[in-house]
C-alpha positions in Angstrom: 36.6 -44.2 -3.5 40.1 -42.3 -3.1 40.4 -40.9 0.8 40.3 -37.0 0.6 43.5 -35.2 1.2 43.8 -33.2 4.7 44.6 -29.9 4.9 48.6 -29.3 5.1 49.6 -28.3 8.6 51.5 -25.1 7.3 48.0 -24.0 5.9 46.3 -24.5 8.8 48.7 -22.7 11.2 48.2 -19.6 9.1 44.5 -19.5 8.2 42.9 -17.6 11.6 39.9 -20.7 11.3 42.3 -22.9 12.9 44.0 -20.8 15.8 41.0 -21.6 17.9 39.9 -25.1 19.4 40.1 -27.6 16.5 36.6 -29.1 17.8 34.4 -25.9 18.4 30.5 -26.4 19.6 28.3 -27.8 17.2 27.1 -24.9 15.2 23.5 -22.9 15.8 20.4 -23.7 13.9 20.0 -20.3 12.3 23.3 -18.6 10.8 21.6 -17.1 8.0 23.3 -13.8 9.0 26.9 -14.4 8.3 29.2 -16.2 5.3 32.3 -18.0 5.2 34.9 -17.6 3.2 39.5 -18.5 2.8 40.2 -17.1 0.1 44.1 -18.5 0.4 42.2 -22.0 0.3 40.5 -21.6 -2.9 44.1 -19.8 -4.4 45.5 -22.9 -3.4 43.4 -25.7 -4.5 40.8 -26.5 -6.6 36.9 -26.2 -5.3 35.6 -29.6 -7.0 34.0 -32.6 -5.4 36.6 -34.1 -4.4 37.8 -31.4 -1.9 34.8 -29.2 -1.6 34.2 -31.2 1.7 37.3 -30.5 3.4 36.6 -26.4 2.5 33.1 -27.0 4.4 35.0 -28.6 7.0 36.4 -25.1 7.9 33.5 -23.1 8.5 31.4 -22.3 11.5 28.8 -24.2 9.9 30.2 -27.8 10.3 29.2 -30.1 12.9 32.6 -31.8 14.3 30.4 -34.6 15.8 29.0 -36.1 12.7 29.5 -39.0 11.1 31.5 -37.7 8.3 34.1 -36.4 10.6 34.1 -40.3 11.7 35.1 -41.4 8.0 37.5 -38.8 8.1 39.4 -40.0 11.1 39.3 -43.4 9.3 40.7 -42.0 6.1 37.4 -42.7 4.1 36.0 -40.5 1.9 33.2 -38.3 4.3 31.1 -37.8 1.5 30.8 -42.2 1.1 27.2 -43.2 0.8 28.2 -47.0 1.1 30.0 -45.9 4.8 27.2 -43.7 5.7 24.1 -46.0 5.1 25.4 -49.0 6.1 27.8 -48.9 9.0 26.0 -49.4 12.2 28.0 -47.1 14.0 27.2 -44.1 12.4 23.7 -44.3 12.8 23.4 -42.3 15.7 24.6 -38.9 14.6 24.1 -36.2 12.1 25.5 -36.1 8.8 25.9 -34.3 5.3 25.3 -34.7 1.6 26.2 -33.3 -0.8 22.7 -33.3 -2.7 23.2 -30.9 -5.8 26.7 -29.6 -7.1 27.1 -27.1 -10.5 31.0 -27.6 -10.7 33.0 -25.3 -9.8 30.1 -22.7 -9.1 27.6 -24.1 -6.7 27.5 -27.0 -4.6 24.5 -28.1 -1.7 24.7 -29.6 1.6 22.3 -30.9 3.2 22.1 -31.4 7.1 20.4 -35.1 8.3 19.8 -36.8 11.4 20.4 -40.7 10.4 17.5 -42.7 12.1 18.7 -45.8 10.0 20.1 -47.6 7.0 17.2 -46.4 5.1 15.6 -43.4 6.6 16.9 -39.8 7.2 15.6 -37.0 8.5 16.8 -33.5 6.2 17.3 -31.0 9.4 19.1 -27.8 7.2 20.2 -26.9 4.1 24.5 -25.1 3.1 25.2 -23.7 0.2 28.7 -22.6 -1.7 28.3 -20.1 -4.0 31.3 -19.5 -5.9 33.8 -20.0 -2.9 31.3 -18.5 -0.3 29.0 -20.6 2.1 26.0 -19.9 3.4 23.0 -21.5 5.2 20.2 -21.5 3.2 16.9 -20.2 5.0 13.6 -22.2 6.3 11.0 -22.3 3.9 8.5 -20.9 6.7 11.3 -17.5 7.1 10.8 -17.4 3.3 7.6 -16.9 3.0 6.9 -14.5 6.4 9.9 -12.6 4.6 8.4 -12.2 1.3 4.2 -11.8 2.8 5.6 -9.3 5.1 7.6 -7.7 2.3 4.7 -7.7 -0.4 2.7 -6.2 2.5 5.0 -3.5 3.6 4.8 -2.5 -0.6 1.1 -2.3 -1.0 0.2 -0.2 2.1 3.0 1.8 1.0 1.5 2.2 -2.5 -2.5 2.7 -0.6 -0.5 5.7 1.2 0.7 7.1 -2.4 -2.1 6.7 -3.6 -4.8 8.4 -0.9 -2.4 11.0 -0.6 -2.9 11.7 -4.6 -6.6 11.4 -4.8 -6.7 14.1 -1.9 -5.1 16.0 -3.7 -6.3 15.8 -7.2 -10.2 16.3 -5.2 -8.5 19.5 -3.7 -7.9 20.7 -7.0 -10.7 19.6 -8.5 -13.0 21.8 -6.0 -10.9 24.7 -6.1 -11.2 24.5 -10.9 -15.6 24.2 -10.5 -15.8 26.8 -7.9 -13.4 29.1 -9.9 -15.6 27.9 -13.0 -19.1 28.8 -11.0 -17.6 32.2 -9.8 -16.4 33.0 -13.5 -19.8 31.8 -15.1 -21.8 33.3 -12.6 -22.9 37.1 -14.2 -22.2 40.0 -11.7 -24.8 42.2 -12.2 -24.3 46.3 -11.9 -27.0 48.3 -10.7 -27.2 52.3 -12.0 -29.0 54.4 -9.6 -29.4 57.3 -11.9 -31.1 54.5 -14.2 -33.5 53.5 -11.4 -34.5 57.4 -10.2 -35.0 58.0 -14.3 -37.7 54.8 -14.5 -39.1 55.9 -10.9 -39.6 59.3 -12.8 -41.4 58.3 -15.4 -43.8 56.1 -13.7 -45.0 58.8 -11.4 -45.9 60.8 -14.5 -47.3 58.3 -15.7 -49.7 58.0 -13.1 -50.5 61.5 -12.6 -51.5 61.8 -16.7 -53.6 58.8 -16.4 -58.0 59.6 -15.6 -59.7 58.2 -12.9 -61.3 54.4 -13.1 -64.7 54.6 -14.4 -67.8 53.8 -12.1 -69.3 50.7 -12.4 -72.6 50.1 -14.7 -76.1 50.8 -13.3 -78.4 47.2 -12.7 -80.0 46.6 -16.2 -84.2 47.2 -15.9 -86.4 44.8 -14.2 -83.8 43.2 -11.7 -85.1 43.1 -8.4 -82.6 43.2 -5.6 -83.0 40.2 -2.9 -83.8 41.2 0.4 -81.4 43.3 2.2 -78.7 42.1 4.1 -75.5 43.1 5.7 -73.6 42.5 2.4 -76.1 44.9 0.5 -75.7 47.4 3.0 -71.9 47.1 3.0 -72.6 48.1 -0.9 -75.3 50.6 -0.5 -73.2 52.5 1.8 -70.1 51.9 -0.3 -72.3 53.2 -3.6 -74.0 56.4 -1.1 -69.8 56.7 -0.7 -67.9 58.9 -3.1 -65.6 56.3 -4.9 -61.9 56.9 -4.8 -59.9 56.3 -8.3 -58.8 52.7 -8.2 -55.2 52.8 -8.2 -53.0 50.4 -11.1 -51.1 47.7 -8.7 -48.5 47.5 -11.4 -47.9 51.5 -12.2 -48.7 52.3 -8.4 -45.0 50.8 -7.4 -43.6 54.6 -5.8 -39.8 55.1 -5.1 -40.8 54.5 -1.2 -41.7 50.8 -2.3 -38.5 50.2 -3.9 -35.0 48.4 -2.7 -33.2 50.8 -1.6 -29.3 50.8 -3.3 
């Protein structure tokens, strides 16, 4: 495999990414917050997979102590899978692969720790998108992101929704009472009416005879003996007898709701 062509010095004494120490601190686990991106780099060569390496090379994101780096300093490809699984001295460090590429669009790297010729542990994940890398997230911030996110939505739509209901049952009482008020009849009460009916009652009562008395015993009934309920009678018969009153016409205009 062709070695991969360095950067030219007069490129990298004017791009800012290499004014600083060319071997920075290996890079932090979670970067998700920023991008990298030169744009003179990518006017002045072409982003393939040949070179898309060397552009990695110059972000925050790259490692200085892995073993591609050591191809590099050796003039081997860094991206070599024959150098990388098989040399004995690199299988102490971290490395990269580049495990999906969409040329010139998209290309993945993916962060290992080499435990042997056969074995690798994936640690994190890159990504250039169109001339812009990123790291790619943890599954586990994913989904907290997205739970929390679906959750934040539906309590949010709950509160919408309670606060409707309150107010559709607010205007729901407020339409049946108006309905009850409007079907209920409001009566009107003429005084004049009620003296005139008072009126005519009392005449009434004055035109009307006297109750009758009662009927004599009919011939050959023999009273019992006398007690104090025959008395009661005798003495209410030796009594003149009033003129039973009518409990329906006998309703005078000082028995009546007063208006």
């Amino acid at each position: 495999m062709a070695t991969t062509p360095m950067v030219p010095p007069i490129l990298a004494a004017g791009n800012t990414n290499f004014d600083v120490n060319p071997a920075p601190p290996p890079p932090g686990t979670d970067m998700t917050g920023i991008c990298f991106r030169d744009q003179l780099w990518l006017n002045t060569y072409p982003l393939d997979r040949n070179l898309v390496f060397d552009y990695f090379a110059m972000s925050p994101f790259y490692d200085w102590t892995c073993n591609n780096e050591q191809l590099r300093l050796r003039s081997i490809h860094p991206l070599d899978i024959s150098h990388l699984s098989y040399d004995p001295s690199l299988n102490t460090r971290t490395e990269y692969m580049l495990s999906e590429l969409l040329e010139p669009h998209l290309f993945v790297f993916r962060k290992q720790k080499r435990d042997g010729p056969e074995k690798a542990t994936p640690m994190l994940t890159y990504y250039i998108l169109d001339g812009s890398i990123y790291q790619a997230p943890q599954l586990c911030n994913v989904f907290s992101a997205r739970v929390g996110r679906a959750l934040y939505h539906i309590s949010k739509a709950f509160t919408t929704a309670a606060s409707k209901l309150e107010k559709i049952g607010y205007v729901d009482a407020e339409s049946e009472n108006e309905a009850l008020e409007s079907k209920a009849p409001k009566e009107t009460i003429d005084l004049k009416e009620v003296k005139r009916v008072d009126h005519i009652l009392a005449s009434l009562h004055r035109k009307l005879p006297p109750a009758p008395p009662p009927p004599p015993f009919p011939e050959g009934y023999a009273p019992p003996a006398s007690t104090e309920g025959e008395k009661r009678s005798e003495e209410q018969q030796a009594e003149p007898q009033l003129p039973s009153v009518d409990p329906i016409l006998d309703q005078g205009p000082s028995k009546r709701m007063k208006f």
